[in-house]
DRENTINU-408203 format. One record per residue (C-alpha): residue number from 0; x, y, z. Coordinates in nm, 3 decimals, always signed. Example, Ala and Ser with C-alpha at 12.3 -4.5 7.8 and 13.67 -1.06 7.14 Angstrom:
REM residues 2
<site><i>0</i><px>+1.230</px><py>-0.450</py><pz>+0.780</pz></site>
<site><i>1</i><px>+1.367</px><py>-0.106</py><pz>+0.714</pz></site>
REM end
This chain:
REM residues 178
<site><i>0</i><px>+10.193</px><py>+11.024</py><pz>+13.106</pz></site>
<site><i>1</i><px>+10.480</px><py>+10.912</py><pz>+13.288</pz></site>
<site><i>2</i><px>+10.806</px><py>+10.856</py><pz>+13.097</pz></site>
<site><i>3</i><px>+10.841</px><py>+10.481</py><pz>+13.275</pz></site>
<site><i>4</i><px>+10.740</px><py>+10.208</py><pz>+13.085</pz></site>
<site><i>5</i><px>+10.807</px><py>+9.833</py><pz>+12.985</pz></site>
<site><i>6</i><px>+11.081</px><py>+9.841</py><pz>+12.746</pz></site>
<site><i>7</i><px>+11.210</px><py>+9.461</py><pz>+12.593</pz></site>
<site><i>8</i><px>+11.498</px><py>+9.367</py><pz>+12.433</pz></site>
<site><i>9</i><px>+11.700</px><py>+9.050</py><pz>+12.316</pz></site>
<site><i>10</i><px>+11.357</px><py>+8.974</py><pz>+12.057</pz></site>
<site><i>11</i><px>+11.457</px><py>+8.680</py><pz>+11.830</pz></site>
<site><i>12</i><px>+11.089</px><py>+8.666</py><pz>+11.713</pz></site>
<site><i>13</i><px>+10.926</px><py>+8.950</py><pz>+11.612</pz></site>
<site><i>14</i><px>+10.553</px><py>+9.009</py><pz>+11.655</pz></site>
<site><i>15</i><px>+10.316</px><py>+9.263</py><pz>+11.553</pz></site>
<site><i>16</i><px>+10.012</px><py>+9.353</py><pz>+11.805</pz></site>
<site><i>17</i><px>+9.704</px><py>+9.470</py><pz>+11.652</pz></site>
<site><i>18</i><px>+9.490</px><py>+9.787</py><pz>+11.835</pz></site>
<site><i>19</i><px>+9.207</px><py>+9.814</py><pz>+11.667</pz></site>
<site><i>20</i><px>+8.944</px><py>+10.125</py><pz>+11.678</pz></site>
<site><i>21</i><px>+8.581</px><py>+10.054</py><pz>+11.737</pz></site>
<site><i>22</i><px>+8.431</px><py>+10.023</py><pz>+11.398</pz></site>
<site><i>23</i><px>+8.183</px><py>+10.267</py><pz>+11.491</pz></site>
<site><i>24</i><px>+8.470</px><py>+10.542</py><pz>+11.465</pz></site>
<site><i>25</i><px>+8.703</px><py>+10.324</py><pz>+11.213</pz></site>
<site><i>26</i><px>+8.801</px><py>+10.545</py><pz>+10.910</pz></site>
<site><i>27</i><px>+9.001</px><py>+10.241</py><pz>+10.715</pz></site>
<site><i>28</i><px>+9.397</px><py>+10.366</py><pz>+10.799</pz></site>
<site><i>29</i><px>+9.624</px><py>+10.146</py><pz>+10.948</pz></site>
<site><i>30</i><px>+9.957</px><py>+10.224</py><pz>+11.100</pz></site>
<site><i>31</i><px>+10.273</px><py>+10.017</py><pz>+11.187</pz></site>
<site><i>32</i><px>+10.372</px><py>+10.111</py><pz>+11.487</pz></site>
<site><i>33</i><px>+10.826</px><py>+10.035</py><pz>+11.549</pz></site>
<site><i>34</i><px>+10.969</px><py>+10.196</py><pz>+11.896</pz></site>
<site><i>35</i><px>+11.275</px><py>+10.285</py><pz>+11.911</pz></site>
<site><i>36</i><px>+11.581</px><py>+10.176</py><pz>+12.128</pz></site>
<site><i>37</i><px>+11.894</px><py>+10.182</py><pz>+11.908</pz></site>
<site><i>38</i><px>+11.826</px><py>+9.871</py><pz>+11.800</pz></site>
<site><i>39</i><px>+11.960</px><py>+9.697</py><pz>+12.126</pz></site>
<site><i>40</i><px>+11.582</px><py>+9.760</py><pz>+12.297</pz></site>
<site><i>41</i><px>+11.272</px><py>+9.860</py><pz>+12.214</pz></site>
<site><i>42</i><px>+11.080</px><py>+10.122</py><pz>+12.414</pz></site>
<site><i>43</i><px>+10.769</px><py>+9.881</py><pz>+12.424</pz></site>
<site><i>44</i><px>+10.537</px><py>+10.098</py><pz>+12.640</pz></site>
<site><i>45</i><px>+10.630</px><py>+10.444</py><pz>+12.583</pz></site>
<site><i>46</i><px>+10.694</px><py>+10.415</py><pz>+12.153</pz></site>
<site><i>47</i><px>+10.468</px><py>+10.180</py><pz>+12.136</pz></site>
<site><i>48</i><px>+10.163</px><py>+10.055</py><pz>+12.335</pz></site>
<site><i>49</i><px>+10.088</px><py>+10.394</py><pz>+12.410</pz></site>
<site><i>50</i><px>+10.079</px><py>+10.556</py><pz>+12.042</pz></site>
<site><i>51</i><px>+9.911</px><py>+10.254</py><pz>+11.896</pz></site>
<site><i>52</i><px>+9.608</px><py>+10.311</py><pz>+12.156</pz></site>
<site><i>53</i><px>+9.636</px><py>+10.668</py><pz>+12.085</pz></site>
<site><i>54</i><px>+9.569</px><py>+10.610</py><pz>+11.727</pz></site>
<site><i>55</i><px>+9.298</px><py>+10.374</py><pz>+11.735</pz></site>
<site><i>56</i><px>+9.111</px><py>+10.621</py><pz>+11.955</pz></site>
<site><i>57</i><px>+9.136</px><py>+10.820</py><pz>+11.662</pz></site>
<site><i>58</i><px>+8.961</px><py>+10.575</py><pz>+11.447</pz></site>
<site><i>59</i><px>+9.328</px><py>+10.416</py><pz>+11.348</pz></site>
<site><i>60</i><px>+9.348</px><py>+10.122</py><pz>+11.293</pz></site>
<site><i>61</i><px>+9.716</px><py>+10.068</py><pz>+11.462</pz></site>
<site><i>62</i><px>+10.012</px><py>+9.713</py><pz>+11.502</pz></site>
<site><i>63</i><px>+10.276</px><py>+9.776</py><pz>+11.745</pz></site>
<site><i>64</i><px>+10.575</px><py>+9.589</py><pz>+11.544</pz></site>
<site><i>65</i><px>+10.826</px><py>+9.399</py><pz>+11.787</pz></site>
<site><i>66</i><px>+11.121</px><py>+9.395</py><pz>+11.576</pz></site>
<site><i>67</i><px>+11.447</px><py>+9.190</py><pz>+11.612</pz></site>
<site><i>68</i><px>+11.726</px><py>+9.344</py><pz>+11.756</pz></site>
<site><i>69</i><px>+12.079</px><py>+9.268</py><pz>+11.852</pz></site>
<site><i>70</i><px>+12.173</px><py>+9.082</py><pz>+12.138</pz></site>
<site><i>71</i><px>+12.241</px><py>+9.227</py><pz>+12.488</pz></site>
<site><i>72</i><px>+12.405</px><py>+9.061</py><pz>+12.814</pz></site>
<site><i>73</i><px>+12.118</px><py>+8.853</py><pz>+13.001</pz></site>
<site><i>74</i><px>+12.195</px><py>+8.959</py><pz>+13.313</pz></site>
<site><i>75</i><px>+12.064</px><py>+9.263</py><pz>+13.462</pz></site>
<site><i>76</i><px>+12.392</px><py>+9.369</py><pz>+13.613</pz></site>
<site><i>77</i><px>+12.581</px><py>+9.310</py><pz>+13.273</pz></site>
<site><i>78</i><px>+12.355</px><py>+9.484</py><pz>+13.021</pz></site>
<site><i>79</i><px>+12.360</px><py>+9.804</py><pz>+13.260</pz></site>
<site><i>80</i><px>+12.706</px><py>+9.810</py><pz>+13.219</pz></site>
<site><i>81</i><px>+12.710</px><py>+9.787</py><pz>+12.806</pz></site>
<site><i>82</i><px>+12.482</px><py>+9.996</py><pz>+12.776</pz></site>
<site><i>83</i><px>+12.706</px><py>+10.260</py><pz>+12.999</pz></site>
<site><i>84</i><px>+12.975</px><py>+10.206</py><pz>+12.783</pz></site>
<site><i>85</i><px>+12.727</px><py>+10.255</py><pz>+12.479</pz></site>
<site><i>86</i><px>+12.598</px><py>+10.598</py><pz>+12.596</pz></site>
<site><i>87</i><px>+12.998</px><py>+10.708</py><pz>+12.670</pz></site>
<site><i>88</i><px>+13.025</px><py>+10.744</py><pz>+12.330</pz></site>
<site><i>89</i><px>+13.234</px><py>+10.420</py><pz>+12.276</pz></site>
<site><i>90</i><px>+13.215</px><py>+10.335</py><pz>+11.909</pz></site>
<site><i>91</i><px>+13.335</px><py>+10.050</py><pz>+11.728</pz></site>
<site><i>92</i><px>+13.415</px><py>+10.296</py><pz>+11.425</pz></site>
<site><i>93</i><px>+13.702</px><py>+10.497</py><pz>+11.594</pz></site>
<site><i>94</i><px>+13.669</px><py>+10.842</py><pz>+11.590</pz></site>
<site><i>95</i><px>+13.283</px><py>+10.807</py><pz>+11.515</pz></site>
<site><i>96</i><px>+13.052</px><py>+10.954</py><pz>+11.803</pz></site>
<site><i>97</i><px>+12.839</px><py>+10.612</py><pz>+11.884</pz></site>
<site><i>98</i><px>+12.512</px><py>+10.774</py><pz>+11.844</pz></site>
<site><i>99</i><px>+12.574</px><py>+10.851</py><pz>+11.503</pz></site>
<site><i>100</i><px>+12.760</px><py>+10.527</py><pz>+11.407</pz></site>
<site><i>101</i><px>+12.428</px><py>+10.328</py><pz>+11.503</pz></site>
<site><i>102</i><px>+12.346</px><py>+10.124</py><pz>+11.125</pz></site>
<site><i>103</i><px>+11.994</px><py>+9.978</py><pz>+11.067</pz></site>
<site><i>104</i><px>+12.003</px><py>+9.618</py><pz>+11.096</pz></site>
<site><i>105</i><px>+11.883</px><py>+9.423</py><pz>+10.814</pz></site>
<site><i>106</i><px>+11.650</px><py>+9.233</py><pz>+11.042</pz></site>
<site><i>107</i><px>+11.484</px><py>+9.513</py><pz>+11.144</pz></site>
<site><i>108</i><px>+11.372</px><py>+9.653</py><pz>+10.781</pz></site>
<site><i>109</i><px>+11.318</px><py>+9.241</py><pz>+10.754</pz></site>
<site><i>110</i><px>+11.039</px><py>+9.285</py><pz>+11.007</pz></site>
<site><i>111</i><px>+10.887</px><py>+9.586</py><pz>+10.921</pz></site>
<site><i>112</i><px>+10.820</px><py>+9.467</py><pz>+10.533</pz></site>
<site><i>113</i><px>+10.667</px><py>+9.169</py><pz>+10.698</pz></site>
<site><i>114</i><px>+10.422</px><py>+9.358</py><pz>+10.922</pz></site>
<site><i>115</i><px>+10.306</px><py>+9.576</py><pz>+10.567</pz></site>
<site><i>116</i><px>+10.248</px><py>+9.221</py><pz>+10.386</pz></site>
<site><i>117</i><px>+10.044</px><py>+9.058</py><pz>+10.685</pz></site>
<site><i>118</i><px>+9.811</px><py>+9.419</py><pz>+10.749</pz></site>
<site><i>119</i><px>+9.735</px><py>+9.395</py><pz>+10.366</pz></site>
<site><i>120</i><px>+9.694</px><py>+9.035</py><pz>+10.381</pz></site>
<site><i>121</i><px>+9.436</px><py>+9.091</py><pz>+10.686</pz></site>
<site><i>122</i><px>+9.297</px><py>+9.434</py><pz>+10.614</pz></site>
<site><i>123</i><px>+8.982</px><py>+9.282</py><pz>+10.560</pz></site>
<site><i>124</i><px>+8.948</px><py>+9.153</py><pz>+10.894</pz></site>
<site><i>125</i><px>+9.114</px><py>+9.405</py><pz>+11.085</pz></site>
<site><i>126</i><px>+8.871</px><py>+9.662</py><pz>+10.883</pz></site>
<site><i>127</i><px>+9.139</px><py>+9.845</py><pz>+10.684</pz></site>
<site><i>128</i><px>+9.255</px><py>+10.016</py><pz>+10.329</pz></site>
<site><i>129</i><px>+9.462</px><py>+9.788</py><pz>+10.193</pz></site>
<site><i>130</i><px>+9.591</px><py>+10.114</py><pz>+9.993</pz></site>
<site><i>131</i><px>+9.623</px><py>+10.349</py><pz>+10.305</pz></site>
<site><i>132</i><px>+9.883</px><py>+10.121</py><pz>+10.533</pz></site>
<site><i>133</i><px>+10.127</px><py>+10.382</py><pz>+10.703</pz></site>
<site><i>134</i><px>+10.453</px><py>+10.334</py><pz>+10.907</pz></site>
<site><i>135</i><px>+10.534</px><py>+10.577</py><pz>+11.237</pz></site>
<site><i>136</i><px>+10.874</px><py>+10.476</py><pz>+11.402</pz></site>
<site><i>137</i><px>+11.073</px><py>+10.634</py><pz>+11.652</pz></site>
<site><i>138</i><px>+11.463</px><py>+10.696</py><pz>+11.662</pz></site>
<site><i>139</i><px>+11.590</px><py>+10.325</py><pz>+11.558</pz></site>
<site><i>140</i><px>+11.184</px><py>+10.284</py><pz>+11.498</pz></site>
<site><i>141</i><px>+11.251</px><py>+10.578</py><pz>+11.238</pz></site>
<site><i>142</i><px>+11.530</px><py>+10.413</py><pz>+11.083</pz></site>
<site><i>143</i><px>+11.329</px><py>+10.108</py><pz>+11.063</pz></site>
<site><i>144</i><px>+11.009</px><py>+10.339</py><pz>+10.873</pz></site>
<site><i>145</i><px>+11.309</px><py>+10.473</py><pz>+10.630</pz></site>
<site><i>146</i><px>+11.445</px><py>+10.137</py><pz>+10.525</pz></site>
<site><i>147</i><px>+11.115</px><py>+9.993</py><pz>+10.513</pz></site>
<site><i>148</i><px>+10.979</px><py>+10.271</py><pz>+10.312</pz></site>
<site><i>149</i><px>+11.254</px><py>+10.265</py><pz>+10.081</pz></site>
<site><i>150</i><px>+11.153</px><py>+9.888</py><pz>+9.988</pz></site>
<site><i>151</i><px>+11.251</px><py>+9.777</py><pz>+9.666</pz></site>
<site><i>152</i><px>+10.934</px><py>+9.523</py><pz>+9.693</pz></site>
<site><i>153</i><px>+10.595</px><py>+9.692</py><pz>+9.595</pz></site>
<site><i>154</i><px>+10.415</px><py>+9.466</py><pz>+9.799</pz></site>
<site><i>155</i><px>+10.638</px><py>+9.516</py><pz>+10.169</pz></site>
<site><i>156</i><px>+10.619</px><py>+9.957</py><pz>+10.114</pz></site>
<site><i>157</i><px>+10.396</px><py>+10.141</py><pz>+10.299</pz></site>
<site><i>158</i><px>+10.150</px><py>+10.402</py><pz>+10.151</pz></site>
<site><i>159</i><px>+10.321</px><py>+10.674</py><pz>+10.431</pz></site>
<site><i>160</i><px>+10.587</px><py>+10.672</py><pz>+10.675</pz></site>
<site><i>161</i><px>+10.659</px><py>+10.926</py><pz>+10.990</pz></site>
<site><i>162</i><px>+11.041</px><py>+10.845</py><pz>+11.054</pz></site>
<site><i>163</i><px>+11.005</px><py>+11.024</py><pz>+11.427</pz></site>
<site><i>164</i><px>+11.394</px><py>+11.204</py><pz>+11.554</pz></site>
<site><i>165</i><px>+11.569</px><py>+10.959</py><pz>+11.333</pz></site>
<site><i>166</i><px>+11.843</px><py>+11.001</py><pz>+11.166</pz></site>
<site><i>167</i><px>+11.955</px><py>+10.952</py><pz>+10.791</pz></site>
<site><i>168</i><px>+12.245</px><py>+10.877</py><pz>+10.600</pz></site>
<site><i>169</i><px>+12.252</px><py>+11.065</py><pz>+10.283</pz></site>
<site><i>170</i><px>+12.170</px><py>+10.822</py><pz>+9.999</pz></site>
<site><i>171</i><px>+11.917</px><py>+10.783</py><pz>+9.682</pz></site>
<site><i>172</i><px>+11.574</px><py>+10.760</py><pz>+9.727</pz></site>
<site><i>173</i><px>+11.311</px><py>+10.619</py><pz>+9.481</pz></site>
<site><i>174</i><px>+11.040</px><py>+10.847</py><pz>+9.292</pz></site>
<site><i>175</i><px>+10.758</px><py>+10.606</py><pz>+9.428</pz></site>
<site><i>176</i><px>+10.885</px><py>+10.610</py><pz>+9.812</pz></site>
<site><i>177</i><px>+10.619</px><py>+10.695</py><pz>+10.003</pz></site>
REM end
């Protein structure tokens, strides 16, 4: 598949977009779907969309999670030009390469607990496990699996997570993370 797609950014609201399998092949597992983007964009189509219909071909039951991220310029014109400034390697840590120096927003991890309560909430009619709700994120998506599986809150932690080419900052993790 091409590597174009609809990317979004500037989200305020989040959403999460169900794709679910035919319940002829339905085998009850449901998984949160977060693109990545370094948290200034999401890669909508390419992270997102396009896994989530992968997986309910599969019989996965799958919820493409719009998560907030920070602001960008409006303009077209303006946000090219932060985002070249971005990929130089400018950092607002000095002396930190910027694509290292990229923190997960609280938001984000906000989000992504959200979208595990609502599946379980509606896992009866969207035809899955309550017990078997996964996570898959990509880059800043990744970031977003780790600090939502790393939920203090039962109820918000998924059952699996697939942080995809994310990175991690050393730190404890929890006997009961997924």
């Amino acid at each position: 598949r091409p590597a174009e797609g609809k990317g979004v950014r500037n989200v305020v609201n989040p959403t999460l977009t169900p794709f679910l399998p035919a319940k002829d092949t339905s085998n009850g597992l449901a998984v949160i779907v977060a693109p990545g983007g370094g948290f200034i964009n999401l890669a909508y189509d390419n992270e997102g969309t396009r896994v989530a219909q992968f997986l309910a071909e599969k019989g996965i039951a799958a919820f493409v999670l719009k998560y907030r991220v920070r602001p960008t310029p409006r303009g077209e014109e303006e946000y090219r030009a932060s985002m070249m400034k971005l990929m130089s390697g400018a950092s607002e840590k000095p002396g930190v390469d910027a694509s290292i120096a990229i923190t997960t927003p609280a938001e984000a991890v906000e989000d992504g607990e959200a979208a595990v309560r609502v599946v379980r909430e509606r896992a009866t009619e969207w035809g899955v496990d309550p017990a078997k709700v996964g996570f898959i994120g990509f880059s800043a998506g990744a970031m977003t699996a780790l600090g939502v599986g790393l939920s203090e809150a039962e109820e918000s932690r998924p059952d699996f997570i697939a942080p995809i080419y994310g990175p991690r900052d050393p730190g404890p993790v929890t006997r009961d993370a997924p």
